[in-house]
C-alpha positions in Angstrom: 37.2 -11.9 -21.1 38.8 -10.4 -18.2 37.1 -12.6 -15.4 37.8 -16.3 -17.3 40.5 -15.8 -20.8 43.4 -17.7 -19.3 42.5 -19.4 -16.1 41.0 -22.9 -16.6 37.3 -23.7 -16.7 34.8 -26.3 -16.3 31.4 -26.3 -18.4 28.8 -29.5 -18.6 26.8 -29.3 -22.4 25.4 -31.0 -24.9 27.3 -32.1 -27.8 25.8 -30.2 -30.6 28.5 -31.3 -33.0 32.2 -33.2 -33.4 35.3 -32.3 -36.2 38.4 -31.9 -36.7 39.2 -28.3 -37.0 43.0 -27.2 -37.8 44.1 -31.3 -37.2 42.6 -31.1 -34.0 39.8 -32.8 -32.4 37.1 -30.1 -31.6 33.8 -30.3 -30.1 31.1 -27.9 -30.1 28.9 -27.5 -26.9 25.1 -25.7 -27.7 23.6 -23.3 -26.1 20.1 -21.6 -25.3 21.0 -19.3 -27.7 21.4 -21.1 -31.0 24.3 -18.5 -32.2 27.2 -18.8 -30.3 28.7 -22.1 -28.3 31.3 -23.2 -26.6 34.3 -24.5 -28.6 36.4 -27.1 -27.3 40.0 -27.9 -28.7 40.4 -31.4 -27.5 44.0 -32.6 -25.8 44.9 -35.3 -27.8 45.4 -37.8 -24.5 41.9 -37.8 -24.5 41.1 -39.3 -28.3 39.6 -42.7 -27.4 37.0 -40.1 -25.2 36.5 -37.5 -28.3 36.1 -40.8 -30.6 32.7 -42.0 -27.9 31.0 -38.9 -28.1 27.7 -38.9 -29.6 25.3 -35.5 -31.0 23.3 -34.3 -28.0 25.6 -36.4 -25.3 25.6 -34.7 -22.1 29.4 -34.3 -21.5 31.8 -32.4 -19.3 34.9 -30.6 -20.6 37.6 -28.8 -19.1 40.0 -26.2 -20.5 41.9 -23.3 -20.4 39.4 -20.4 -21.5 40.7 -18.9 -24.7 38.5 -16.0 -24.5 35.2 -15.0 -26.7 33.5 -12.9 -29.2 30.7 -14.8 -30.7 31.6 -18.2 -29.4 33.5 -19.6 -25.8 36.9 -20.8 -27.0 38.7 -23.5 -24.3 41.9 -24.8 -25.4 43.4 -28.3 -24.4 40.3 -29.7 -22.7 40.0 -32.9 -21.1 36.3 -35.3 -21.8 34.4 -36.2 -18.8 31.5 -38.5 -20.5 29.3 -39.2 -17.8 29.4 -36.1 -15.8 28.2 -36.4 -12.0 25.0 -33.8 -11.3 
């Protein structure tokens, strides 16, 4: 938390799952350890993106990092759907 809550970050995942969580678009990012992810609250510029995004799609999001306890929180993240590797 003291390294990344507040400063913006950039993480590439898959799409383990899409909702709408407190009226916002939210997607959930898996990881290799199937209890925790990486939550993102979705800027609502970037709708038409949230509304392409498929289970498993490899997608990039960035965000301002919220903090954590059992799961990454990043708040206002913009959609990159075909990340560059």
């Amino acid at each position: 938390n003291k390294i990344y809550a507040g400063k913006i970050i950039e993480v590439t995942g898959y799409v383990e799952q899409t909702t709408l969580l407190n009226n916002r678009n939210t997607i959930i990012l898996a990881s290799e350890n199937k209890s925790f992810g990486i939550i993102c609250d979705i800027n609502p510029n970037f709708t038409n993106e949230f509304n392409q995004v498929q289970k498993n799609q490899k997608i990039r999001v960035k965000g301002i990092c919220k903090g954590f306890l059992k799961d990454v929180i990043l708040l206002n993240c913009s959609i990159e759907l075909t990340p560059n590797e």
